[in-house]
Every structure is written in C-alpha cells, then in structure tokens.
N, C-alpha and C positions, 0 to 999 in steps of 0.2 A: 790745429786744435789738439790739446792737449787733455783727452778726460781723463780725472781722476775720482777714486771714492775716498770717500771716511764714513765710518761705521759711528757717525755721531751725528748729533742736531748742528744744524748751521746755528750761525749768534741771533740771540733775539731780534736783531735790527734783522738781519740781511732773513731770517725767514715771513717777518711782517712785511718786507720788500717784495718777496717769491710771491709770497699769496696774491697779494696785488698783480705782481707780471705776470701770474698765470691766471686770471681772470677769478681768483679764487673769494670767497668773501674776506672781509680786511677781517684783523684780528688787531689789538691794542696792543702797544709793548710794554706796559704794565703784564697782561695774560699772558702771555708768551713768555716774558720775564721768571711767572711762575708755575706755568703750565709743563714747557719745555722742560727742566730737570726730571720730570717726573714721567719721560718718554722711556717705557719698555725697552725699545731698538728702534735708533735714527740710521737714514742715510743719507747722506749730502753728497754730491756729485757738483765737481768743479770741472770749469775749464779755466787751468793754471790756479789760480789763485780765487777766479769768482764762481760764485753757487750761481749753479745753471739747470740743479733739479737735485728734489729733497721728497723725502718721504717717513711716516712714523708709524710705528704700533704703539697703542696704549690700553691701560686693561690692567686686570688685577694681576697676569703673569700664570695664570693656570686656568681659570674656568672661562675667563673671556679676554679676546684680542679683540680689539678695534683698530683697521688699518685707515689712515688718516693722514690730510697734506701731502699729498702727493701731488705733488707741481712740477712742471719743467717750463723754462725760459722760451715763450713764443718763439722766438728765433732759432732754438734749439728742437721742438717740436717734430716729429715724423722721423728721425734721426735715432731711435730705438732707446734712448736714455729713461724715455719712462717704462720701456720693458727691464731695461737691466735695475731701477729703482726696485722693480715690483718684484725682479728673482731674487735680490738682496731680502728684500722682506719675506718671500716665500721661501726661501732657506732659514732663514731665523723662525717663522714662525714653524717648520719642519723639525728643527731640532727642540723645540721646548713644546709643543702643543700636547698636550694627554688625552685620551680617551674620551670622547664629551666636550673637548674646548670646544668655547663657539668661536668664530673668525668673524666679523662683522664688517660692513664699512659703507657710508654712504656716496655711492657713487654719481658723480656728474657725468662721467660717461661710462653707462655702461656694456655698453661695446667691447671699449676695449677691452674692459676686467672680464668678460665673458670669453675671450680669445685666449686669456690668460688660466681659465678653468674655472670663475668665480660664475655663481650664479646666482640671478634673481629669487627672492623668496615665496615672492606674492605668484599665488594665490595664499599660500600656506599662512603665511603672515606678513604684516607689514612695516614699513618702515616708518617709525614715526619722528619728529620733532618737536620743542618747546621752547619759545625762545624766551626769555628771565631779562627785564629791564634793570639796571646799576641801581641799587639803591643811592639817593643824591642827599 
C-alpha cells in the first residue's frame, strides 16, 4: 500500500463514486461538475493511483468554513486515513481562519470528529437542513 495526498478535489466522476463507497448520500455529476471548482481546500488521498478518501472546506473563505465529504474507502476504514484527511483540513483551516470564523460541518459520525476536538453544538443551537426538489 502506497498512500499518497494531493491538496485537491478528486474528478467529478471518482468523488460521485466515494460518496457512494462510503455510504455517503449520492450527489449528481452535473453538481459536482459545478460545485467542486468552487471548493475552498480539497483533499484526496490515493492508494497509487485510486482515491481511497477525500475531504473539503467550503464557505465564503473568512467568516464561515463548512467542513464537508469526508469519506474513506470501506476497505480502507479504521486504518487512520480519515484522521490524516481531517489534520490536512484542520491545518488549512488553522492557517486562514480569523477571529470569529465559524467552522461548521454536519457530521454522520460524531464520535469521531469529537476525538478530533470538534464539538456538538446543541443545546446552544442547532443543526438544520432543507432539501430543494430540481425544478423539471
């Protein structure tokens, strides 16, 4: 095994692929197509040549970060690749964050991100969602 990083998004196909292997919800390759450019700070993490775990920030670049897709390849799982996804982000988000950014992210496990120093918000507040049908 050969892990490697790159400090960039995987290609629209192979991250619509990840979400899927990691039990993530599907996303379109249309959205991805035009979502992904517009990523703050990617990570991809291969082994040789295939994406085996990825992660992003996105946000306006100063007053709010949302950390977001953060997936690793089932097979690859328990093998610390999504701690080393999450130091790559939390060094990036260390060196640009200002006084006041907020860091946000909705987490499916929050376990882990609490091991990593992330913490629930609720009681304080809470996390919401909306979900917007395609106009047809």
């Amino acid at each position: 095994m050969t892990l490697k990083h790159e400090e960039k998004v995987p290609s629209p196909e192979e991250y619509c692929d990840m979400r899927v292997k990691a039990g993530l919800s599907p996303k379109s390759l249309e959205a991805a197509m035009i979502g992904l450019p517009n990523t703050l700070y990617g990570i991809s993490i291969r082994d040789d040549e295939v994406l085996i775990g990825m992660g992003r920030v996105v946000g306006d670049g100063a007053c709010n970060f949302e950390v977001v897709d953060v997936a690793v390849d089932p097979s690859y799982q328990g093998q610390g690749v999504g701690r080393k996804i999450m130091e790559y982000i939390d060094n990036y988000l260390s060196s640009v964050a200002l006084p006041g950014s907020y860091v946000s992210m909705i987490a499916d496990e929050p376990i882990f991100y609490e091991k990593l120093g992330y913490r629930l918000v609720s009681p304080a507040s809470q996390g919401m969602t909306k979900k917007f049908n395609p106009h047809t």
